[in-house]
C-alpha positions in Angstrom: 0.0 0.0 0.0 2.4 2.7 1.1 4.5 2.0 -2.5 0.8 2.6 -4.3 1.0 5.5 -1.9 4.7 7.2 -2.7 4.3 6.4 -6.5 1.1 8.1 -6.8 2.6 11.2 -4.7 5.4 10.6 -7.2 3.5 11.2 -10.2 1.3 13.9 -8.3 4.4 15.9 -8.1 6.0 15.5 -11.8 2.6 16.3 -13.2 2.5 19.7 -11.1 6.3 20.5 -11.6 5.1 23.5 -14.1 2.8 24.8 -12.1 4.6 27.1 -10.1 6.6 28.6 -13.2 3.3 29.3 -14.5 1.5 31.0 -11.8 4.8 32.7 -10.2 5.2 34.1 -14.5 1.7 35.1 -14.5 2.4 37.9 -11.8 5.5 39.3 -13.5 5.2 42.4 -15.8 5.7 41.2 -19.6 7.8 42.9 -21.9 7.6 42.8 -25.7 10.6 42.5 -27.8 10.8 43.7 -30.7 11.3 40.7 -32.9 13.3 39.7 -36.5 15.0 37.1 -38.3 18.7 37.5 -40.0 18.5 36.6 -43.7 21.5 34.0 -43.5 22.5 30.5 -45.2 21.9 27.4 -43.0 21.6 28.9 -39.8 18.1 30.7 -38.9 19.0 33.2 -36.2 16.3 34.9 -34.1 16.6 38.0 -32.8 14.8 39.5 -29.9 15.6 43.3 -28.6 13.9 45.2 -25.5 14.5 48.0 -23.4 15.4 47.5 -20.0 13.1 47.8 -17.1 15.2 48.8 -14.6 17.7 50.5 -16.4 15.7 52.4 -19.1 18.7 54.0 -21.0 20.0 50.5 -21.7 18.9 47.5 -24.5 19.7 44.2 -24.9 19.5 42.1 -27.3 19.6 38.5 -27.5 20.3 36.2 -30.6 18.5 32.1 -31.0 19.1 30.2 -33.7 19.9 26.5 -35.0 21.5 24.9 -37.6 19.1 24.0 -40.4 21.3 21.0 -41.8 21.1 19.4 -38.5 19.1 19.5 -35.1 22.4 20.8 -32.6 21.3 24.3 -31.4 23.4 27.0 -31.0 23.7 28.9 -27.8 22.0 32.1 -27.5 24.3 35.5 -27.3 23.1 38.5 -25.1 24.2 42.0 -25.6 23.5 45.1 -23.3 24.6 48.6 -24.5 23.9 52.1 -23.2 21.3 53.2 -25.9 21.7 56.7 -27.1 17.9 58.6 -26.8 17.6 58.1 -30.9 18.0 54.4 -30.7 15.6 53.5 -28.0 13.3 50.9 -28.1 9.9 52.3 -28.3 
């Protein structure tokens, strides 16, 4: 009984693993990026800019992508800069 027990507190607890991240997200302010793709042969970067919310003079920018010959990701690349007042994010 007590195994029927720990393997259904087991499975209980993987099936609510998300939850959290979702309601602890849902409370958080959401910012939109502004979003594009780079025009480039056989790797499909993604790139994703914002201005920062506690730092409002700075943007950052962060670059996805993955090779379209094979499934291997690459690792994402972050950049912060202080923005000059022409170049901000609106």
């Amino acid at each position: 009984m007590s195994k029927k027990l720990v393997l259904i507190l087991a499975l209980a607890i993987a099936a609510n693993a998300g939850l959290w991240s979702t309601v602890s997200g849902a409370l958080m302010d959401t910012v939109k990026p502004i979003e594009y793709t780079i025009d480039t042969a056989g790797f499909n970067p993604r790139v994703y800019e914002w201005q920062s919310q506690t730092d409002p003079g700075m943007v950052c920018s962060v670059i996805f992508g993955n090779s379209i010959k094979d499934t291997t990701s690459a690792q994402p690349s972050m950049f912060c800069w202080k923005a000059t007042s022409e170049v901000l994010v609106k």
